[in-house]
BALOBA-1460 file (C-alpha; in Angstrom, 3 decimals):
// residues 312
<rec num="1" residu="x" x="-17.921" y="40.694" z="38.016"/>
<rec num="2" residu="x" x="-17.083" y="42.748" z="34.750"/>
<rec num="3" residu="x" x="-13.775" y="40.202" z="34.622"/>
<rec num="4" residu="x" x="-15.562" y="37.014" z="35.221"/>
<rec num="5" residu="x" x="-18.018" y="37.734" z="32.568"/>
<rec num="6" residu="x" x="-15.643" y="38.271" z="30.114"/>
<rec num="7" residu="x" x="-13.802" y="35.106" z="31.361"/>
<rec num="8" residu="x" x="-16.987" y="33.629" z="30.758"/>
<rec num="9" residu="x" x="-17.123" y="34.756" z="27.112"/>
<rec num="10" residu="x" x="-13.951" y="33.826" z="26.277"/>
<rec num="11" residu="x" x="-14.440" y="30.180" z="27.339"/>
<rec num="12" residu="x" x="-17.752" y="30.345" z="25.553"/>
<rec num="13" residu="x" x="-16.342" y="31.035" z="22.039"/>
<rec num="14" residu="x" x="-13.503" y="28.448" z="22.500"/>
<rec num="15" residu="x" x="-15.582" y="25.847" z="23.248"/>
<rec num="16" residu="x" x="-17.917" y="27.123" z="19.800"/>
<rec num="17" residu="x" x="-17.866" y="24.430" z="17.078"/>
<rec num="18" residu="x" x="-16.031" y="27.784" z="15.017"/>
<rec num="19" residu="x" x="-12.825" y="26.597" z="17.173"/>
<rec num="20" residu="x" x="-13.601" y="23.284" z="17.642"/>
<rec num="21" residu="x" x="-11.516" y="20.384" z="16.226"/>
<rec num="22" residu="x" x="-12.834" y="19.274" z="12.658"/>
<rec num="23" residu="x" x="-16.119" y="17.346" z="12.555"/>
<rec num="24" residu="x" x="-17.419" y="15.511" z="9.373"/>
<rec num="25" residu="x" x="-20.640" y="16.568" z="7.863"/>
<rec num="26" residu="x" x="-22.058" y="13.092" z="7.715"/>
<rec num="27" residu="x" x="-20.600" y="9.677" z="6.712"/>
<rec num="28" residu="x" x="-17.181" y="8.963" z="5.624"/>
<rec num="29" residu="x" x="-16.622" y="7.195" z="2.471"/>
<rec num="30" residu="x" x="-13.169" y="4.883" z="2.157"/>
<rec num="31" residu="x" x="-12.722" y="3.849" z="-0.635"/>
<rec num="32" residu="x" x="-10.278" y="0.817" z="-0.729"/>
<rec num="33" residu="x" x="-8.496" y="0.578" z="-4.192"/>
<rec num="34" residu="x" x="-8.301" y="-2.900" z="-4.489"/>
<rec num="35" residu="x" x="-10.750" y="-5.971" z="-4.025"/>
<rec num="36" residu="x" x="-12.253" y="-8.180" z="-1.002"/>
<rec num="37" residu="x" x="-10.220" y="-9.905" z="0.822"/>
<rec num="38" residu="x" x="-6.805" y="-8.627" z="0.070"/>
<rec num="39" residu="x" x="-4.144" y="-6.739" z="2.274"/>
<rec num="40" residu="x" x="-5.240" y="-3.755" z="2.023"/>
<rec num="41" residu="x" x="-9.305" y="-4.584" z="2.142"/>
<rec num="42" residu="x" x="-8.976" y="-5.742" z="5.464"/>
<rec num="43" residu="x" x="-6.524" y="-2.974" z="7.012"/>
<rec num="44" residu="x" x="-8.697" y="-0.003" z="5.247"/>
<rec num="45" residu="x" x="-11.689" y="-1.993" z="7.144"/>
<rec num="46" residu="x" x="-10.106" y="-2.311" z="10.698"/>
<rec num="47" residu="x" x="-9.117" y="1.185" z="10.407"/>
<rec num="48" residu="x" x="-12.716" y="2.248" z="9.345"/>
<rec num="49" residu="x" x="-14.111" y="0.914" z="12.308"/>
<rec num="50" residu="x" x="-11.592" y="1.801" z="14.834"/>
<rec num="51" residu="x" x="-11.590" y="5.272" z="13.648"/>
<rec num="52" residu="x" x="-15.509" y="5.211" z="14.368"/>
<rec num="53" residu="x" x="-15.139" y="3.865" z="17.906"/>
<rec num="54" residu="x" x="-12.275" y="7.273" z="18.787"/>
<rec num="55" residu="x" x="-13.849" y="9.499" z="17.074"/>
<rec num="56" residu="x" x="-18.061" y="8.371" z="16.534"/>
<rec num="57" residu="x" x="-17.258" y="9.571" z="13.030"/>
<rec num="58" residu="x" x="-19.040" y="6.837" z="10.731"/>
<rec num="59" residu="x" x="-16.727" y="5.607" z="8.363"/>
<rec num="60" residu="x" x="-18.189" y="3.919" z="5.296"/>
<rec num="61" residu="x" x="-15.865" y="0.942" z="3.576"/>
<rec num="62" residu="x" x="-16.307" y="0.574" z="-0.403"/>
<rec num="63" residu="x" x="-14.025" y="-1.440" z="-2.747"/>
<rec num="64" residu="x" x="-13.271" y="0.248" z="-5.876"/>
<rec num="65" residu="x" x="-10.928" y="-2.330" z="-7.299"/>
<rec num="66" residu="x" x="-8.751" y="-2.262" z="-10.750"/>
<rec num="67" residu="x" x="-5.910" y="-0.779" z="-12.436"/>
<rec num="68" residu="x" x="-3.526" y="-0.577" z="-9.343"/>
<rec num="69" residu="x" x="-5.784" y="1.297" z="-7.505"/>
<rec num="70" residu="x" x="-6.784" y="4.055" z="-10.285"/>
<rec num="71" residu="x" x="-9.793" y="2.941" z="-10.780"/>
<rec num="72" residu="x" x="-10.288" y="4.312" z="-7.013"/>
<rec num="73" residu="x" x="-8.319" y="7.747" z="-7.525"/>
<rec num="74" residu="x" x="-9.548" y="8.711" z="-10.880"/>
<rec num="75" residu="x" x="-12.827" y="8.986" z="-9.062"/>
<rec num="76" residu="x" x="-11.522" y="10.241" z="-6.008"/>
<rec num="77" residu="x" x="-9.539" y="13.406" z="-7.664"/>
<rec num="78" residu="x" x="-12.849" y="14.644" z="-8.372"/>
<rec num="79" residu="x" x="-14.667" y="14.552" z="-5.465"/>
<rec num="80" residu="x" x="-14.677" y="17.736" z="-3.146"/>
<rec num="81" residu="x" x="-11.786" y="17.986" z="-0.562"/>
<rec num="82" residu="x" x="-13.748" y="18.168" z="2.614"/>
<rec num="83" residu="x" x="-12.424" y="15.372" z="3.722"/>
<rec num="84" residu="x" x="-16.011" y="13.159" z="3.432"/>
<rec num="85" residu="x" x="-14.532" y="10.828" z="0.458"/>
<rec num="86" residu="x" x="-11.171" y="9.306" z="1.369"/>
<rec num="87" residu="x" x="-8.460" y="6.745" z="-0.696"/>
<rec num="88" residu="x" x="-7.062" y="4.066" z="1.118"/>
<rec num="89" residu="x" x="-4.589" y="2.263" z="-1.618"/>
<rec num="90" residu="x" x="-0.771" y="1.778" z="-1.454"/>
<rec num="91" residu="x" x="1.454" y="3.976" z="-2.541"/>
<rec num="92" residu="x" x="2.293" y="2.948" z="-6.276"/>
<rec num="93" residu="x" x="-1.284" y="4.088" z="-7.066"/>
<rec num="94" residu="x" x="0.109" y="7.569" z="-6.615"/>
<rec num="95" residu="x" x="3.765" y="7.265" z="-7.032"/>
<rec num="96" residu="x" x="3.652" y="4.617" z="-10.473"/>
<rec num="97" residu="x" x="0.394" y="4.207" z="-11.687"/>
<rec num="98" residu="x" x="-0.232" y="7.540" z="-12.579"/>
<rec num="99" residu="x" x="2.663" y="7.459" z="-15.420"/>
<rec num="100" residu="x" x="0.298" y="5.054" z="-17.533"/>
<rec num="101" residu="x" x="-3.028" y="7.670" z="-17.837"/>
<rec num="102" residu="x" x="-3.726" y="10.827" z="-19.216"/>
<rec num="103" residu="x" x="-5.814" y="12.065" z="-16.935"/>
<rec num="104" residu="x" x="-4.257" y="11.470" z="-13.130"/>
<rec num="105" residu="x" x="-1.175" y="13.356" z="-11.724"/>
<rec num="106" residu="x" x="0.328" y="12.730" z="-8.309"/>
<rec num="107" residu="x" x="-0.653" y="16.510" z="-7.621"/>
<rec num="108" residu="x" x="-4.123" y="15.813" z="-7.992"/>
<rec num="109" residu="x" x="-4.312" y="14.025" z="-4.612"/>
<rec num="110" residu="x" x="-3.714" y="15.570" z="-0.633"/>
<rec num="111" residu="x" x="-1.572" y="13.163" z="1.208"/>
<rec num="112" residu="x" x="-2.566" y="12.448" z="4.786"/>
<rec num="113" residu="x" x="-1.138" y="9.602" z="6.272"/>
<rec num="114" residu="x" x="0.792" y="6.056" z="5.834"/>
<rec num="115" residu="x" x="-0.144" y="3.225" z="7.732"/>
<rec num="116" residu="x" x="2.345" y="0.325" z="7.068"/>
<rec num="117" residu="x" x="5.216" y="-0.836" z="4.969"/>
<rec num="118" residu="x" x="5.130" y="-4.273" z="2.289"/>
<rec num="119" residu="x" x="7.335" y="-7.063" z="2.748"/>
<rec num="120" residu="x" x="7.894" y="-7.647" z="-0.733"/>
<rec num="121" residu="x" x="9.250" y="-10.741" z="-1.980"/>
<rec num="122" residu="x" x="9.824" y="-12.804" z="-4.574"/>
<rec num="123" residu="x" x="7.631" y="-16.599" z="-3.899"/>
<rec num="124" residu="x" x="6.975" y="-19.901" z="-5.361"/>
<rec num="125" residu="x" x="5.180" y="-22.576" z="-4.397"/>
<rec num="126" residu="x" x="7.396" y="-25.051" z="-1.771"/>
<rec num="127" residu="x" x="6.639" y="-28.235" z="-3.804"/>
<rec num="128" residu="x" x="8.858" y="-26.523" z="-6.643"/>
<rec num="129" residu="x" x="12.023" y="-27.639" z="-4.952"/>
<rec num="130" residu="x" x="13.400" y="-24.006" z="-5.360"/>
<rec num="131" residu="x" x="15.079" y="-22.169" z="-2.454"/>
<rec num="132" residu="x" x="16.610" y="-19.270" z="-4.481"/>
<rec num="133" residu="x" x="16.539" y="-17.526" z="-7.859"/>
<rec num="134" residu="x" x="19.486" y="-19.526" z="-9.228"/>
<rec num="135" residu="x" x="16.766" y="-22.405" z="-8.423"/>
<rec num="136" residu="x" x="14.865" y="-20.751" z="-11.105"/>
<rec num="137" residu="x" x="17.256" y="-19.871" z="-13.458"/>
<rec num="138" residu="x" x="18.199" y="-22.711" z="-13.100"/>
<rec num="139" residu="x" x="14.897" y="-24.503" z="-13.842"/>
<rec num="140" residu="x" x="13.905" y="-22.075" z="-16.695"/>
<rec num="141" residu="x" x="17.522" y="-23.128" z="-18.470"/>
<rec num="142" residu="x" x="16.396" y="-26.779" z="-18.230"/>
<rec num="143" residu="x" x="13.489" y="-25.446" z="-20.338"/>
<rec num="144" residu="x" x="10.453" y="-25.282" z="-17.671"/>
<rec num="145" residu="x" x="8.247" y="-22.576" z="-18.863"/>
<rec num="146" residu="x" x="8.156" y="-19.721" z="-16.299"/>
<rec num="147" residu="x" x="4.906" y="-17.997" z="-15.534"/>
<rec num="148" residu="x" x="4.938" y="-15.061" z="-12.993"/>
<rec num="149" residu="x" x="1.778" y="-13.765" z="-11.611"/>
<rec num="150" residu="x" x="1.712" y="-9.795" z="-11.155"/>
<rec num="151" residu="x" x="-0.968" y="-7.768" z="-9.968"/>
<rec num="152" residu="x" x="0.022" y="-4.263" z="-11.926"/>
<rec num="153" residu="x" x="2.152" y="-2.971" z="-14.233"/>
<rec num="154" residu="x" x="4.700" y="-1.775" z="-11.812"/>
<rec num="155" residu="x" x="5.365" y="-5.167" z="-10.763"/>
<rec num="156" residu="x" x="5.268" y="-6.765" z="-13.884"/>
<rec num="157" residu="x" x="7.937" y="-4.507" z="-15.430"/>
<rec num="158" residu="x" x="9.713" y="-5.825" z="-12.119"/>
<rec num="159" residu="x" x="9.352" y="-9.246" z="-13.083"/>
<rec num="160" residu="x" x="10.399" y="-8.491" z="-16.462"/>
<rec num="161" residu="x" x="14.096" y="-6.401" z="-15.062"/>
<rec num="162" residu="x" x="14.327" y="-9.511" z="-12.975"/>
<rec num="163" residu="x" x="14.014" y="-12.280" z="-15.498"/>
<rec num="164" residu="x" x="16.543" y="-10.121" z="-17.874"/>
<rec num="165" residu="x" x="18.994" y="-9.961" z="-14.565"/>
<rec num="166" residu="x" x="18.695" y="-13.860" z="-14.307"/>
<rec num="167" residu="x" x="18.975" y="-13.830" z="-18.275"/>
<rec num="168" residu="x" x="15.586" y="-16.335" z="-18.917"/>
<rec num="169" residu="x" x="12.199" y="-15.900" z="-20.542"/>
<rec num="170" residu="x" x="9.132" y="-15.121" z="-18.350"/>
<rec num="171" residu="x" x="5.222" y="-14.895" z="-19.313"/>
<rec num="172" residu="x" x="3.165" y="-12.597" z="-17.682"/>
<rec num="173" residu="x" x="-0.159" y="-13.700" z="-15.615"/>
<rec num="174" residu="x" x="-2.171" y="-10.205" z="-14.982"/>
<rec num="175" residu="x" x="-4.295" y="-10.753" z="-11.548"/>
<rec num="176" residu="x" x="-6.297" y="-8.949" z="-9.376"/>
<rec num="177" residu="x" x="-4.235" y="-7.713" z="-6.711"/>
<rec num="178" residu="x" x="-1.972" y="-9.651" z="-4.038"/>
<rec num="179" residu="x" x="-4.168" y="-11.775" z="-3.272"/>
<rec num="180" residu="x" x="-4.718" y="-12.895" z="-6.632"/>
<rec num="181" residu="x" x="-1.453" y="-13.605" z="-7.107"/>
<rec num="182" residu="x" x="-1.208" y="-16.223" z="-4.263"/>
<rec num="183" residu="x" x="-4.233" y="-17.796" z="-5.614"/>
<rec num="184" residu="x" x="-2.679" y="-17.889" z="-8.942"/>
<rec num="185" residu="x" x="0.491" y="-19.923" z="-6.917"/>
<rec num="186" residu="x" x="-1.573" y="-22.215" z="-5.295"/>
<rec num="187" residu="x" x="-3.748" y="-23.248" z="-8.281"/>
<rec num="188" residu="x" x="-0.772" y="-23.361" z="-10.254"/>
<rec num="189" residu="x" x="-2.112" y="-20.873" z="-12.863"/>
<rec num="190" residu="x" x="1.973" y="-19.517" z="-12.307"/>
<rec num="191" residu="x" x="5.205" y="-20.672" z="-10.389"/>
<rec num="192" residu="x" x="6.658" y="-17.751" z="-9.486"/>
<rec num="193" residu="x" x="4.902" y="-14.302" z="-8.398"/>
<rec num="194" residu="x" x="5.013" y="-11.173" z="-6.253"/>
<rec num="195" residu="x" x="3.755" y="-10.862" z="-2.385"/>
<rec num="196" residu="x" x="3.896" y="-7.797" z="-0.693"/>
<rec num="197" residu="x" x="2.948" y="-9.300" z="2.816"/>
<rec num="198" residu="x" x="-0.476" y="-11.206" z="2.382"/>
<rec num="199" residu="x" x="1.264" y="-14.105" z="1.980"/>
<rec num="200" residu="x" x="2.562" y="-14.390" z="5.625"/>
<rec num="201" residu="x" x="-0.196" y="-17.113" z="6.032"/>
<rec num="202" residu="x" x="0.873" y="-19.646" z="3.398"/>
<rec num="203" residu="x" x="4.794" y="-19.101" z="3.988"/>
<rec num="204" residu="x" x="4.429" y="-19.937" z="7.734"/>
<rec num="205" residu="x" x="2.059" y="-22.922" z="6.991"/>
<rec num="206" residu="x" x="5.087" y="-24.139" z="4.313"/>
<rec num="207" residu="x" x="2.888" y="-23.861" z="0.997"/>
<rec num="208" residu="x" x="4.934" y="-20.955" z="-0.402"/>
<rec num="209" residu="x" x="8.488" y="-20.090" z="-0.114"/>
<rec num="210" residu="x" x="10.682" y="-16.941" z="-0.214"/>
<rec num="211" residu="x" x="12.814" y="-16.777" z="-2.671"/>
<rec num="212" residu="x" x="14.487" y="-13.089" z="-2.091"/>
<rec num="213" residu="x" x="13.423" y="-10.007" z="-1.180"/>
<rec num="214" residu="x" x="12.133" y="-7.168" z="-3.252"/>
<rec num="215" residu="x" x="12.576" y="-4.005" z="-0.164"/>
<rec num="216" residu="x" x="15.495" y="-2.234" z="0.513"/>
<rec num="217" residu="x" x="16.515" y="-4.923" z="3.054"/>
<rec num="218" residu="x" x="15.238" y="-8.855" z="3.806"/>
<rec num="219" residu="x" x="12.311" y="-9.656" z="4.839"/>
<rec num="220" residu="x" x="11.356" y="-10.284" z="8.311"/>
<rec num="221" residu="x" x="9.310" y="-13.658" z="7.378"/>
<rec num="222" residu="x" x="12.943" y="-14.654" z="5.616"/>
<rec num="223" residu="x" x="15.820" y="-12.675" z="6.863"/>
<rec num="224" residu="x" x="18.182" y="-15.017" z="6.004"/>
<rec num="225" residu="x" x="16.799" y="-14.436" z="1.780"/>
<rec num="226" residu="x" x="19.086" y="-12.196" z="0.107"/>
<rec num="227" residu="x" x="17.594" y="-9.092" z="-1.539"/>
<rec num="228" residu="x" x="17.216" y="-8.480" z="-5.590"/>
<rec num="229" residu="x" x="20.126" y="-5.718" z="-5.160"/>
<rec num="230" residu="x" x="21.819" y="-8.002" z="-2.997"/>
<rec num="231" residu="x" x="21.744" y="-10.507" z="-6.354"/>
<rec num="232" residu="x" x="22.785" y="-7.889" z="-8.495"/>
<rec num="233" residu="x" x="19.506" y="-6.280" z="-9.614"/>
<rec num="234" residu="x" x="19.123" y="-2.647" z="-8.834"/>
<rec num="235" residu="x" x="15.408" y="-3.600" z="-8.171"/>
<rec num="236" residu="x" x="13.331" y="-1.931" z="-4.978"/>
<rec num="237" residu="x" x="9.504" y="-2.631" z="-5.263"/>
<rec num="238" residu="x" x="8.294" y="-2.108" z="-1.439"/>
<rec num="239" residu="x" x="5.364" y="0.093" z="-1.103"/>
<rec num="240" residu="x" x="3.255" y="1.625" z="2.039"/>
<rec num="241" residu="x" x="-0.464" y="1.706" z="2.601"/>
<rec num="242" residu="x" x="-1.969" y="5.122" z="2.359"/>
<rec num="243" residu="x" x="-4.587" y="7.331" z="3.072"/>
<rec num="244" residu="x" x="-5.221" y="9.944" z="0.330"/>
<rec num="245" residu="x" x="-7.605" y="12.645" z="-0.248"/>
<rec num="246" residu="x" x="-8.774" y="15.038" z="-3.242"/>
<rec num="247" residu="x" x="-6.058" y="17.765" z="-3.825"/>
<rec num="248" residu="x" x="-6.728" y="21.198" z="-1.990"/>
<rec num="249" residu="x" x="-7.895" y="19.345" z="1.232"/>
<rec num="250" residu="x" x="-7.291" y="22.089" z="4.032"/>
<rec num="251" residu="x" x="-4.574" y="21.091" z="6.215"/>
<rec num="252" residu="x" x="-6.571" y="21.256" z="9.294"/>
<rec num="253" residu="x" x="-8.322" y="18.537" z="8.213"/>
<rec num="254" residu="x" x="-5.960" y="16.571" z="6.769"/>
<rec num="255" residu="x" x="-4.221" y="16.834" z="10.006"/>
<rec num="256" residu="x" x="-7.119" y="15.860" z="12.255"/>
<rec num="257" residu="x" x="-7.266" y="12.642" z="10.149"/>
<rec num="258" residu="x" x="-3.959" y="11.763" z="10.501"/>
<rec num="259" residu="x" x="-3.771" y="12.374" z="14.227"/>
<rec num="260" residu="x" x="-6.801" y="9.770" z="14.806"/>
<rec num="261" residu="x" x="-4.990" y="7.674" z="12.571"/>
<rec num="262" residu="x" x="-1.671" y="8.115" z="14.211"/>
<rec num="263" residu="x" x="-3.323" y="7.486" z="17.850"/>
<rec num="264" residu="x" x="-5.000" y="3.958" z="16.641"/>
<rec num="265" residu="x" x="-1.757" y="2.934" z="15.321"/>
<rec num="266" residu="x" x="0.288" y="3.637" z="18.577"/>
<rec num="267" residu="x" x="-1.494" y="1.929" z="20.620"/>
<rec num="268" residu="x" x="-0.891" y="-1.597" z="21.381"/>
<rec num="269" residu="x" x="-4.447" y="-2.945" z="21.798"/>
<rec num="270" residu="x" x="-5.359" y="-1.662" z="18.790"/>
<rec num="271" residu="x" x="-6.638" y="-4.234" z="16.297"/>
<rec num="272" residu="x" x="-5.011" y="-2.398" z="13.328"/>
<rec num="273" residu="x" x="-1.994" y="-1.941" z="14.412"/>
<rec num="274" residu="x" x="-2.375" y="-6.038" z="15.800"/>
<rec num="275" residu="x" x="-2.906" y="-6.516" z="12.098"/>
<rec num="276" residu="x" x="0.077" y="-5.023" z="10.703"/>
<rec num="277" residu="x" x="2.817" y="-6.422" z="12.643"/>
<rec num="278" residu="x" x="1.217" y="-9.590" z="11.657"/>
<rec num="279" residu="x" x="0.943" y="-9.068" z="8.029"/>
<rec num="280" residu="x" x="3.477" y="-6.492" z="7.519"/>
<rec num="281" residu="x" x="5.875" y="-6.824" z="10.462"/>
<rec num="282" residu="x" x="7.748" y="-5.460" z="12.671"/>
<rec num="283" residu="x" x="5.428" y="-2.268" z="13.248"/>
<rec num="284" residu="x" x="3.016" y="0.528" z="11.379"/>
<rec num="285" residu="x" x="4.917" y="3.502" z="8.980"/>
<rec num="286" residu="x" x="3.299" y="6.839" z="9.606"/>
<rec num="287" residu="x" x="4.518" y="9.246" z="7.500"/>
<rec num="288" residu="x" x="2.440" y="12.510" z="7.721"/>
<rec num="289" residu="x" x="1.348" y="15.705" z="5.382"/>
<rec num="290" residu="x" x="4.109" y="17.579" z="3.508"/>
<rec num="291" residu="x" x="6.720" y="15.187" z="3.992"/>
<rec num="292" residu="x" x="4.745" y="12.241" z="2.692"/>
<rec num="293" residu="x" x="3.875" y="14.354" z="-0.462"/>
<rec num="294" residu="x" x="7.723" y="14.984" z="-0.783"/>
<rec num="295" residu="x" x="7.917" y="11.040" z="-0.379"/>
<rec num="296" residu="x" x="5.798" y="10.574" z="-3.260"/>
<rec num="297" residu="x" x="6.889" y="13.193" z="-5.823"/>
<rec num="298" residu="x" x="10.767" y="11.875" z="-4.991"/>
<rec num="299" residu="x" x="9.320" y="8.023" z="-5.810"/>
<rec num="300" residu="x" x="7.234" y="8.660" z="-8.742"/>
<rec num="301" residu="x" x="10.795" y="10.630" z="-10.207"/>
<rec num="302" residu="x" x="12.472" y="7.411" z="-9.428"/>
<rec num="303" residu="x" x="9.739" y="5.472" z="-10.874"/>
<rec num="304" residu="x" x="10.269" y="6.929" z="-13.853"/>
<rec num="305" residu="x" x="14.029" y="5.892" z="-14.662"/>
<rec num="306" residu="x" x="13.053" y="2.272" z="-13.370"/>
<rec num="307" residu="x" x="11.004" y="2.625" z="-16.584"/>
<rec num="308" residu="x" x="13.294" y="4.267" z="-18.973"/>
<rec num="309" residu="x" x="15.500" y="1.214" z="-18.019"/>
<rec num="310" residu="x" x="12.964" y="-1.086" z="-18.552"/>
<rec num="311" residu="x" x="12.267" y="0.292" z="-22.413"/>
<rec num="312" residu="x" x="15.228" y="-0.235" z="-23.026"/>
């Protein structure tokens, strides 16, 4: 009897919320670094609500758009890290943008979990005639003015290395984020501009085409398009979709995040994970807790001798 009691006991305090998986006190803010619409808007949206029906946490979307996403972290470093305020941006708004303010540091953030991977590219619009970047060179040497539509600063220092590989004269369009950039395509504000994977849509339907790739290989929309190393320009702009927290989040948490995270995206059904290997094909990138931090302190390194090159 003495035995089962303390049987009993034992089972009592496992089961107590003290050793209990973590449980948010309240609502969960996500705040999505970048505008309506866009990529990332509708993943970090998906996500919110799929994490709400596994879990019957309440997730709470917000758009907190600008800057590359630091208009999102600047507020987010100083929230407490109790894992009720989250980041869902891509990973130049940890691993770039953070070289062009005083006041953020890619070790102001906790790192829980990536989702999926760009397919960045180089496009124009199809009634252009070009098929490849000699096209433009080509057309910028017979004195068309060349206007390339960027979303950040990272990019547009891309499109800058870029036009000095190809030896022509670009001018910069600022936008607000990916989306923007298509828009700016298709109303012909520019010719030529960066998509990361939004622009799946409007390549398929034949208003846009590819005209390289900007990952470390080609992209699945175009796998036959070469890649900007593959053209002689040391040049690797793909990015991943992240969730971040406030620095000192405790790692129990940060793990039970991911794991829920992890779990929607490796599963078929799910309509996240549907998402992404439409948009970003072939499948989600989850990359977890200290080895995504090591990811981004490696990149941001990187990132800065892409701009030392680029001062030059």
């Amino acid at each position: 009897m003495k035995k089962s009691l303390l049987i009993a006991v034992s089972m009592l305090a496992l089961a107590s919320p003290a050793f209990a998986e973590w449980q948010p006190d309240g609502p969960i803010r996500l705040w999505i670094g970048y505008g309506a619409g866009g990529g990332t808007d509708v993943q970090g949206r998906t996500l919110a609500k799929e994490i709400e029906a596994r879990r019957g946490w309440k997730v709470v979307p917000e758009n907190k758009a600008g800057e590359d996403g630091t208009v999102m972290s600047a507020q987010l470093k100083s929230e407490a890290p109790d894992g009720q305020t989250l980041g869902f941006a891509i990973t130049t708004t940890y691993d770039f943008a953070p070289m062009n303010s005083d006041n953020l540091s890619p070790e102001d953030f906790t790192y829980i979990t990536t989702t999926a991977g760009s397919q960045m590219a180089v496009l124009a619009r199809a009634d252009s005639g070009w098929e490849t970047l000699e096209d433009l060179q080509a057309a910028a040497a017979g004195g068309e003015q060349i206007v390339w539509a960027n979303w950040g600063t990272q990019v547009e220092a891309g499109a800058e290395l870029v036009a000095r590989g190809l030896d022509i004269s670009v001018n910069h369009l600022r936008t607000q984020g990916g989306k923007g950039a298509l828009n700016a395509l298709v109303s012909m504000d520019a010719n030529v501009g960066w998509g990361g994977g939004v622009q799946k849509p409007l390549v398929e339907a034949g208003v846009l085409k590819i005209l390289a790739s900007a990952e470390a290989t080609p992209v699945a929309l175009d796998p036959a398009k070469p890649t900007l190393k593959d053209m002689g320009i040391d040049l690797n702009l793909g990015y991943q979709y992240i969730i971040t927290a406030p620095d000192g989040l405790p790692d129990e948490i940060r793990d039970e995040i991911g794991a829920v995270v992890a779990e929607i995206l490796a599963d078929p059904e799910s309509e996240t994970r549907q998402f992404i290997e439409k948009q970003y094909p072939p499948a989600p990138i989850v990359t977890q807790g200290d080895a995504l931090r090591e990811q981004i302190l490696a990149t941001y390194a990187s990132n800065i001798e892409m701009m030392k090159a680029f001062a030059q």
